[in-house]
MDTraj code that builds the backbone (N, CA, C; nanometers):
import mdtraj as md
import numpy as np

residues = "UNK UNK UNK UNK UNK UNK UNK UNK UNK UNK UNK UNK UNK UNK UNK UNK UNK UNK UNK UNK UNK UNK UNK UNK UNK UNK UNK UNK UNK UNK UNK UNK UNK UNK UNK UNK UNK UNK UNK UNK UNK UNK UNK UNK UNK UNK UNK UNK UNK UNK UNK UNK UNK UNK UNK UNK UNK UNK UNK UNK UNK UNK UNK UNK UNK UNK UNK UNK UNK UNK UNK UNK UNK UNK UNK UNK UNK UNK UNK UNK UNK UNK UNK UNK UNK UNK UNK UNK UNK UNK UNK UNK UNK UNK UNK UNK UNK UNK UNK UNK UNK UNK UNK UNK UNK UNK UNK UNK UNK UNK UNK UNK UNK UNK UNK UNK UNK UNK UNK UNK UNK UNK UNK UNK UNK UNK UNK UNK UNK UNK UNK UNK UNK UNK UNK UNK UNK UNK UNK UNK UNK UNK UNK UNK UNK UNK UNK".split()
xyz = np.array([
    [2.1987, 0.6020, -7.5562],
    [2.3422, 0.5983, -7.5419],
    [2.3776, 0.5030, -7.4281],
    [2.4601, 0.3974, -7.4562],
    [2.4883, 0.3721, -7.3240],
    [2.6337, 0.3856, -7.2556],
    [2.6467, 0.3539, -7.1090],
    [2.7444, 0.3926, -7.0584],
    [2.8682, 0.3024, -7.0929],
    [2.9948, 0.3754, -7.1158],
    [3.1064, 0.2521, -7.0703],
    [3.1394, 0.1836, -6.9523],
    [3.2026, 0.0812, -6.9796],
    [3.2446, 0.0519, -6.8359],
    [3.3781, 0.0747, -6.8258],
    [3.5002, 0.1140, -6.7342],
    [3.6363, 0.1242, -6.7384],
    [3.7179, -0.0299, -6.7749],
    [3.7808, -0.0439, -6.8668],
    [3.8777, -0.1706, -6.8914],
    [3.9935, -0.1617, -6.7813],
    [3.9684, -0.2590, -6.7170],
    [4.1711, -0.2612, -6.6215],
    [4.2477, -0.2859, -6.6987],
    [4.3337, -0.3359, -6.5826],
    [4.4964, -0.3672, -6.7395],
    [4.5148, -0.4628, -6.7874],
    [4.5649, -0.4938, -6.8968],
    [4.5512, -0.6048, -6.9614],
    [4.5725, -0.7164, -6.9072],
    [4.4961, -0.7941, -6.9446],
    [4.4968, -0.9529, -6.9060],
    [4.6348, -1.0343, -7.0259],
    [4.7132, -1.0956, -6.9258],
    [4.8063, -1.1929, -6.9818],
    [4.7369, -1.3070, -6.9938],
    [4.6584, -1.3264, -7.1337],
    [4.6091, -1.4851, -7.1381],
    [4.6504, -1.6033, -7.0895],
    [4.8363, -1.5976, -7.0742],
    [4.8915, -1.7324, -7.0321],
    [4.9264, -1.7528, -6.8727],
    [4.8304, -1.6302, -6.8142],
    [4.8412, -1.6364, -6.6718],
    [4.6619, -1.5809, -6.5575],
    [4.6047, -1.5563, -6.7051],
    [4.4953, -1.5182, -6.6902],
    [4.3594, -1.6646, -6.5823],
    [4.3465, -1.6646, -6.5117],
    [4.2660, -1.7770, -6.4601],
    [4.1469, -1.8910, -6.5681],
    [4.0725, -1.7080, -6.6243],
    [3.9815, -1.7272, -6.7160],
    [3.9282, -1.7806, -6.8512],
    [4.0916, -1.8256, -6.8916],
    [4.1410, -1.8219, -7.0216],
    [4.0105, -1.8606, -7.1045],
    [3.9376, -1.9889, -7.0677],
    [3.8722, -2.0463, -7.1609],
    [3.7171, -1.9792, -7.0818],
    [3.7066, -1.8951, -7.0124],
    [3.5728, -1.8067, -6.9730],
    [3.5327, -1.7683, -7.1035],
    [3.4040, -1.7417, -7.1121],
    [3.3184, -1.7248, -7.1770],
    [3.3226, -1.7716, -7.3084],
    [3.3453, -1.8797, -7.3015],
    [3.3537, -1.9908, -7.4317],
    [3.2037, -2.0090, -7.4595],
    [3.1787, -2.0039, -7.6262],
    [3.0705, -2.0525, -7.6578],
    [3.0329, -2.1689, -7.6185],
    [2.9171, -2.2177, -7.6243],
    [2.8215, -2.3529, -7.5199],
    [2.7342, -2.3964, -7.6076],
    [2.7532, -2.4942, -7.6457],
    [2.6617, -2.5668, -7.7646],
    [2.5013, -2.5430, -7.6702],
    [2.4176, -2.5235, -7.7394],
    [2.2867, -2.5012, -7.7021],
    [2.2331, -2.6481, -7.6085],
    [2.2411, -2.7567, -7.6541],
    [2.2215, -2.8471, -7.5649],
    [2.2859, -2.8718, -7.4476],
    [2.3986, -2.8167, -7.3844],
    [2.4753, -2.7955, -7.2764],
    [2.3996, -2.7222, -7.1841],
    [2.3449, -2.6683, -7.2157],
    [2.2606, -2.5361, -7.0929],
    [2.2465, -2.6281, -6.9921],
    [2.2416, -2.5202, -6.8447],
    [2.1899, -2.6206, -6.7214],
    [2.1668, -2.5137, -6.6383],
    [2.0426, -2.5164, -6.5524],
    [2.0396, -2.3557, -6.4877],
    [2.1588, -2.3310, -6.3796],
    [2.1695, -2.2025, -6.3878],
    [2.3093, -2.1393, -6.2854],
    [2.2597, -2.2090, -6.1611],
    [2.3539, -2.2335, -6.0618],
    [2.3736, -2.2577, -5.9328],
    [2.2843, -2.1665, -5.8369],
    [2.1941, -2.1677, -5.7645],
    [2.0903, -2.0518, -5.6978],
    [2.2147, -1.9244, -5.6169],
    [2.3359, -1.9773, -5.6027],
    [2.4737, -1.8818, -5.5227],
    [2.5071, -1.7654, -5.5876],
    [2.4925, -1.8398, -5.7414],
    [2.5937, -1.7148, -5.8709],
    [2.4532, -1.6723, -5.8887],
    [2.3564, -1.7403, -5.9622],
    [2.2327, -1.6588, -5.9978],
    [2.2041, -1.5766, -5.9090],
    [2.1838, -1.5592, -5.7578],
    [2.1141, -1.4532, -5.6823],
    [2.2555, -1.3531, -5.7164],
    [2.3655, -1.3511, -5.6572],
    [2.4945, -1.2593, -5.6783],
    [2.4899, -1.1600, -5.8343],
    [2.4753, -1.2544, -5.9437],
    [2.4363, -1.1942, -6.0498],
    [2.3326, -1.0602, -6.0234],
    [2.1552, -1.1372, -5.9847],
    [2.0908, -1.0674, -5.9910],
    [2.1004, -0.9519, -5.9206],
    [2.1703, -0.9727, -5.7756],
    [2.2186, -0.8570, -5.6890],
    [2.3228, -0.7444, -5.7635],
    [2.3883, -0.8079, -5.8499],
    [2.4794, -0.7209, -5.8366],
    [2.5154, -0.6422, -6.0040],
    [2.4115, -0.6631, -6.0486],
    [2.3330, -0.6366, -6.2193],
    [2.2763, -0.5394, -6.1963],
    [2.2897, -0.4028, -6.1851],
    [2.2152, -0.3060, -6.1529],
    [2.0870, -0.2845, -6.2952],
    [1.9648, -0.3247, -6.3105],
    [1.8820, -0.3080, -6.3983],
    [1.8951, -0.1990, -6.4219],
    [1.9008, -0.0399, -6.3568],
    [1.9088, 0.1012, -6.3997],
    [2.0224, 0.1202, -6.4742],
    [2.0899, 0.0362, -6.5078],
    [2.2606, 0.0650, -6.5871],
    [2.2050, -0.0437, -6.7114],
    [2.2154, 0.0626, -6.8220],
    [2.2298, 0.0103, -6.9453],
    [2.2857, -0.1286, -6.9875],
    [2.4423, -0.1145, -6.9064],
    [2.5190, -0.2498, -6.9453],
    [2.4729, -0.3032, -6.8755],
    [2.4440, -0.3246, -6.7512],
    [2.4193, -0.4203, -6.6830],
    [2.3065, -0.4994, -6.7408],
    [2.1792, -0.3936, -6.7849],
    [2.0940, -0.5003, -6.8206],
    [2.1343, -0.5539, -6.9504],
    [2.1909, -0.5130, -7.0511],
    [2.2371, -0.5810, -7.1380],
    [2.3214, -0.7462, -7.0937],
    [2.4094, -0.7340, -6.9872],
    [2.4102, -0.8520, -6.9243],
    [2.3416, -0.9047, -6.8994],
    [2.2592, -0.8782, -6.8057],
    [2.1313, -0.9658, -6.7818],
    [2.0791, -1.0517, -6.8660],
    [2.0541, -0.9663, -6.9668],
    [1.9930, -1.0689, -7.1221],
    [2.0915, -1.1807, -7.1361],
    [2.2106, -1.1952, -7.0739],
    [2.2799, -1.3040, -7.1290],
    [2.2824, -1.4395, -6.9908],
    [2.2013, -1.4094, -6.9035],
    [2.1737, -1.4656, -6.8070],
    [2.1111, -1.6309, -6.8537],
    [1.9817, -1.6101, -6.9544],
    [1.9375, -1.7268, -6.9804],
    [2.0113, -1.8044, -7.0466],
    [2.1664, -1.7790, -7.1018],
    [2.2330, -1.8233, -7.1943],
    [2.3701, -1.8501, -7.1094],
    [2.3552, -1.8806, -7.0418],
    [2.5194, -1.8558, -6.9610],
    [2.5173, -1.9705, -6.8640],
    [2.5927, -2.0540, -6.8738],
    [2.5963, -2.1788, -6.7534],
    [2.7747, -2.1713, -6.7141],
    [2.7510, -2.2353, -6.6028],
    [2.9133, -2.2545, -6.5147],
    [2.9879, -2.3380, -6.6209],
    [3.1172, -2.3018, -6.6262],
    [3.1835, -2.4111, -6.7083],
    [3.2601, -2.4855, -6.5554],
    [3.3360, -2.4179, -6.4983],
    [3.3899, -2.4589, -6.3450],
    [3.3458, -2.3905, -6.2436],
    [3.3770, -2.4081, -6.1213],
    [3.4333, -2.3239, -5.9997],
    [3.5310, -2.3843, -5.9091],
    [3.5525, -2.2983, -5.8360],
    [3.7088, -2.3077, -5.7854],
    [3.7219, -2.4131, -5.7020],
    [3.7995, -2.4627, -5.6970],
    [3.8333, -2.5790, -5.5722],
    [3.8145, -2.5989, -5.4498],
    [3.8968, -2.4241, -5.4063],
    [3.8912, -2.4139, -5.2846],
    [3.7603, -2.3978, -5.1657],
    [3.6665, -2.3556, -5.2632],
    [3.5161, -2.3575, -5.1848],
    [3.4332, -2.2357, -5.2133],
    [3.5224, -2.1520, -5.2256],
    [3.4993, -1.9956, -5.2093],
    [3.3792, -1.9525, -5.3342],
    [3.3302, -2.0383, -5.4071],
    [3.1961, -1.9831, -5.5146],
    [3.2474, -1.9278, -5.6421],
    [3.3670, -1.8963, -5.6753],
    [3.4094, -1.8209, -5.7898],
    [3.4062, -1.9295, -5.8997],
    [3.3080, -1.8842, -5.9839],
    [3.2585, -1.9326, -6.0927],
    [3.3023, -1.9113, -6.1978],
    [3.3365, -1.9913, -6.3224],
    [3.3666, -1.9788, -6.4538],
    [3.2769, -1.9865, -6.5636],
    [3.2163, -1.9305, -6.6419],
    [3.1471, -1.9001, -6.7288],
    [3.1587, -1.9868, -6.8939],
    [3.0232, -2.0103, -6.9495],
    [3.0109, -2.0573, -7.0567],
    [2.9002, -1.9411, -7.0974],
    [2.9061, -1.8687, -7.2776],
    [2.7822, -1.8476, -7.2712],
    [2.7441, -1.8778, -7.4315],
    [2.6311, -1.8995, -7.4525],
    [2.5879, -1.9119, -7.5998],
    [2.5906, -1.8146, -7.6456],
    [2.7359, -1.7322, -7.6984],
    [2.6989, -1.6355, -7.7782],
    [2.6420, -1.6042, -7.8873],
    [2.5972, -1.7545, -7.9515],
    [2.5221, -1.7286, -8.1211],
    [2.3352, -1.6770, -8.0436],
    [2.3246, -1.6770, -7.8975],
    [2.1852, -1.6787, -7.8853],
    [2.1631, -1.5388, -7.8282],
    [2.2767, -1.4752, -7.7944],
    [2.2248, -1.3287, -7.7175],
    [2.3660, -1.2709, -7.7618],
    [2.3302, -1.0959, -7.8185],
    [2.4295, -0.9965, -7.8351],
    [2.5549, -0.9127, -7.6731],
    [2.6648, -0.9272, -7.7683],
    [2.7417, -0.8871, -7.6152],
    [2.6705, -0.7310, -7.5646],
    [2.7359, -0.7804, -7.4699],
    [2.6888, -0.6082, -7.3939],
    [2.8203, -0.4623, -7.3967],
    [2.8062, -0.3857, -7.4736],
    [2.9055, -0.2842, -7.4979],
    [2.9930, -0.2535, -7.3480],
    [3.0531, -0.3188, -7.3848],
    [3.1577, -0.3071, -7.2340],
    [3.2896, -0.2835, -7.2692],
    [3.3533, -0.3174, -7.3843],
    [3.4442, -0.2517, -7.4605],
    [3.5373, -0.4032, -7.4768],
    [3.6262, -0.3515, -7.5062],
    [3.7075, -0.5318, -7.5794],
    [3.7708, -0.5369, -7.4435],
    [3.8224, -0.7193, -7.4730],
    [3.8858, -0.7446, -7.3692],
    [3.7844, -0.7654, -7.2506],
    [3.8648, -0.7719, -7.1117],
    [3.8533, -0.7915, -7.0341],
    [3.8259, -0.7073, -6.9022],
    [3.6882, -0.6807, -6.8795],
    [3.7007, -0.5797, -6.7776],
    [3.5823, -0.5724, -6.6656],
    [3.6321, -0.5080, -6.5668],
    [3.5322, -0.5440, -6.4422],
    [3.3828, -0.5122, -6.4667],
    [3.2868, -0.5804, -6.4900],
    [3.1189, -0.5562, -6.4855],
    [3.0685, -0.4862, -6.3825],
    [3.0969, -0.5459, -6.2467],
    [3.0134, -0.5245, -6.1467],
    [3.1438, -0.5691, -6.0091],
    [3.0719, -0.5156, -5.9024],
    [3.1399, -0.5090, -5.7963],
    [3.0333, -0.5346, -5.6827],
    [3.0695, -0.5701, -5.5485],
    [3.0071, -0.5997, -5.4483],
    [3.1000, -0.6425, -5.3693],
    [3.0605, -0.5243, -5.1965],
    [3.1219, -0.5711, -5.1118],
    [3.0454, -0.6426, -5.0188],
    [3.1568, -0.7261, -4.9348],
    [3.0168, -0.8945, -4.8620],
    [3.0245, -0.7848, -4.7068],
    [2.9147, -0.8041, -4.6323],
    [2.9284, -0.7154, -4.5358],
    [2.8116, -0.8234, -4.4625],
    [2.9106, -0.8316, -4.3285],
    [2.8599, -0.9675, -4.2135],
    [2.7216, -0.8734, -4.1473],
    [2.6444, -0.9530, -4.0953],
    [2.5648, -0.9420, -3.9593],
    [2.5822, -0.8089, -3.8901],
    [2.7314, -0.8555, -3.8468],
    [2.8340, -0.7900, -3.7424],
    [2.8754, -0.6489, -3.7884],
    [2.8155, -0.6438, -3.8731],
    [2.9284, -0.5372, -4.0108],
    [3.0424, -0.5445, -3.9968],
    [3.0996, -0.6526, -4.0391],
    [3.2206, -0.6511, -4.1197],
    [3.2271, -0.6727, -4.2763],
    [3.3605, -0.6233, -4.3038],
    [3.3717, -0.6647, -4.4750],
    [3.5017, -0.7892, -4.5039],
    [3.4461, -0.8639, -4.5238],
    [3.5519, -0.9632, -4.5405],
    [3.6068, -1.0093, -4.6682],
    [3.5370, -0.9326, -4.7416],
    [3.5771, -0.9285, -4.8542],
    [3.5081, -0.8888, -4.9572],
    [3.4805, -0.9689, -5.1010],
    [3.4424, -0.9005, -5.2326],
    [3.4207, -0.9816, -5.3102],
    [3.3043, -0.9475, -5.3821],
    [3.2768, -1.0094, -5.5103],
    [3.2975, -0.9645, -5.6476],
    [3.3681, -1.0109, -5.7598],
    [3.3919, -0.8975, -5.8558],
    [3.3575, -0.9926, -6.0103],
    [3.2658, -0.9516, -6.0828],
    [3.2116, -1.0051, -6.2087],
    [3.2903, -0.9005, -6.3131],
    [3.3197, -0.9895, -6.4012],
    [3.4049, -0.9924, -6.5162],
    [3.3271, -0.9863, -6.6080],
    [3.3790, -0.9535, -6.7434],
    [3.3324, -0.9710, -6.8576],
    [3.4549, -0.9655, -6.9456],
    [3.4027, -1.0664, -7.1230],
    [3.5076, -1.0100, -7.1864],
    [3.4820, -1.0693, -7.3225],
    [3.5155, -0.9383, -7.3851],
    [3.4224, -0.8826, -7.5096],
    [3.3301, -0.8972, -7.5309],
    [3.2587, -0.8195, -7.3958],
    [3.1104, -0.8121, -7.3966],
    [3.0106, -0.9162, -7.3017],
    [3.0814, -0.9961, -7.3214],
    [3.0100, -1.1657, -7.2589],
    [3.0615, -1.1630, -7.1286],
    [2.9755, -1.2123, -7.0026],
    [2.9956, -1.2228, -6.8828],
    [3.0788, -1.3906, -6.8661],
    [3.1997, -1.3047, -6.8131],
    [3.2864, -1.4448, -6.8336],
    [3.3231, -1.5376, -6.6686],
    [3.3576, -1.4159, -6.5684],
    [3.3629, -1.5361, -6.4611],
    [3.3085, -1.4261, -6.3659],
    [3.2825, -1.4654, -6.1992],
    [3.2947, -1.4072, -6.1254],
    [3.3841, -1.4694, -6.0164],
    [3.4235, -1.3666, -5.9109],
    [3.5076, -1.4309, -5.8729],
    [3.4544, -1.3463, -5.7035],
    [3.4895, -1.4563, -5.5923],
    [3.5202, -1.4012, -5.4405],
    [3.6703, -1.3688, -5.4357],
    [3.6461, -1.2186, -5.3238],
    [3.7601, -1.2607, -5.2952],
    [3.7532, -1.2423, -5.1176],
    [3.8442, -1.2830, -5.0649],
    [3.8870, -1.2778, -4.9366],
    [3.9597, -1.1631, -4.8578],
    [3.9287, -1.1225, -4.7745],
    [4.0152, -1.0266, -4.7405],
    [4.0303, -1.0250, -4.5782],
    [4.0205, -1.1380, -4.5494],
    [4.0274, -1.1348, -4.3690],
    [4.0282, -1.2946, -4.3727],
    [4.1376, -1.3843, -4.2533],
    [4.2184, -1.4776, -4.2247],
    [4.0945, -1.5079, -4.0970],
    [4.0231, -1.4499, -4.0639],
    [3.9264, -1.4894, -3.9869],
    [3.8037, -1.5332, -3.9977],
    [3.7958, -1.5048, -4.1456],
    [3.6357, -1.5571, -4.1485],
    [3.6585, -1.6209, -4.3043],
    [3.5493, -1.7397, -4.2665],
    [3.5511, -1.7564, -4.4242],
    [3.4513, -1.7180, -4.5301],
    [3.5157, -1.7109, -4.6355],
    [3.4197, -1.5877, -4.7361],
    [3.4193, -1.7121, -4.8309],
    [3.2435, -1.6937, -4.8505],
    [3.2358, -1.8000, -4.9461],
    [3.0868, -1.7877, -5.0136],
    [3.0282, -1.7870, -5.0999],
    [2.9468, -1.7385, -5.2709],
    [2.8069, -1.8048, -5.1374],
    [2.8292, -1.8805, -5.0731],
    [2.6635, -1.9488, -5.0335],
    [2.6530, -1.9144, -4.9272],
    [2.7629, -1.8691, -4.8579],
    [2.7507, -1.8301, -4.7075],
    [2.7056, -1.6705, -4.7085],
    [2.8123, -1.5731, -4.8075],
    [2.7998, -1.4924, -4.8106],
    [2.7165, -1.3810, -4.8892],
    [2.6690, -1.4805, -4.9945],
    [2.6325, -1.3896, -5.1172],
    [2.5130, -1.3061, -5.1197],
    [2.4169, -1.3263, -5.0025],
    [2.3229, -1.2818, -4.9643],
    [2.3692, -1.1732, -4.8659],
    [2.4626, -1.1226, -4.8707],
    [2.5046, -1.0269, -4.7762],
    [2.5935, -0.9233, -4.8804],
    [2.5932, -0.9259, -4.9963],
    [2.6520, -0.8368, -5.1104],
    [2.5897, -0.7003, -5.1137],
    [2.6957, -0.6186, -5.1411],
    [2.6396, -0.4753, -5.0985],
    [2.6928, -0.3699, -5.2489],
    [2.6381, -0.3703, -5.3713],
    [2.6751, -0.3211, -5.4607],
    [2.7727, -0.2050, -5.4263],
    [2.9375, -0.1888, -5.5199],
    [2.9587, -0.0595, -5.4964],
    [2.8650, 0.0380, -5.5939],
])
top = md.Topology()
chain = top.add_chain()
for i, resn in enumerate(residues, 1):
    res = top.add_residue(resn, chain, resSeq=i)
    for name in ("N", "CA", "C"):
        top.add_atom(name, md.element.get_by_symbol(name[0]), res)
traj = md.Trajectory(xyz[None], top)
């Protein structure tokens, strides 16, 4: 049996960031993930959770389509879905995985939060939560603390 994951609230496609996340990827497109998102992934993929490893399997199939401008590591997703089955996460759009970034110092400056949608791991995203430090996928991602 495996577990669900909770769906948030609906995503407005025409305001949604992700829109074109987890777009199929012609097989010759592949390129390995970035070592920032791949470790974050692997951190934050709990292997003991059903879905998660069902994600996982879609790891070898999944390359960046973008990331964000601003610096911060939040990645956009491509995945070959004709090469690996989604992971029962339910339709739509909904949070995979979570991780809070926690400094040296112990602080939390913020968050990492992986997406999925319909099934397929579609973006992840940083977020920020303190004007003092900067939170960012290479600085921080090795400091992710699963919720």
């Amino acid at each position: 049996m495996t577990e669900p994951l909770a769906a948030g609230p609906p995503v407005d496609p025409s305001t949604d960031p992700s829109a074109d996340a987890a777009a199929p990827l012609p097989a010759d497109a592949a390129a390995p993930l970035p070592a920032d998102v791949a470790a974050a992934l692997e951190t934050m993929l709990d292997p003991a959770r059903p879905v998660h490893v069902a994600l996982r399997r879609q790891l070898p199939h999944l390359s960046v389509l973008s990331r964000c401008s601003c610096g911060c590591g939040t990645a956009f997703f491509a995945v070959r879905t004709d090469e690996v089955e989604a992971a029962p996460t339910g339709p739509g759009t909904v949070v995979a995985a979570s991780a809070q970034i926690i400094t040296e110092a112990g602080e939390h400056p913020g968050e990492v939060i992986v997406f999925t949608r319909d099934g397929y791991l579609s973006w992840l995203e940083v977020c920020s939560w303190s004007d003092d430090i900067e939170v960012t996928l290479s600085v921080h991602g090795s400091s992710l603390s699963p919720y």
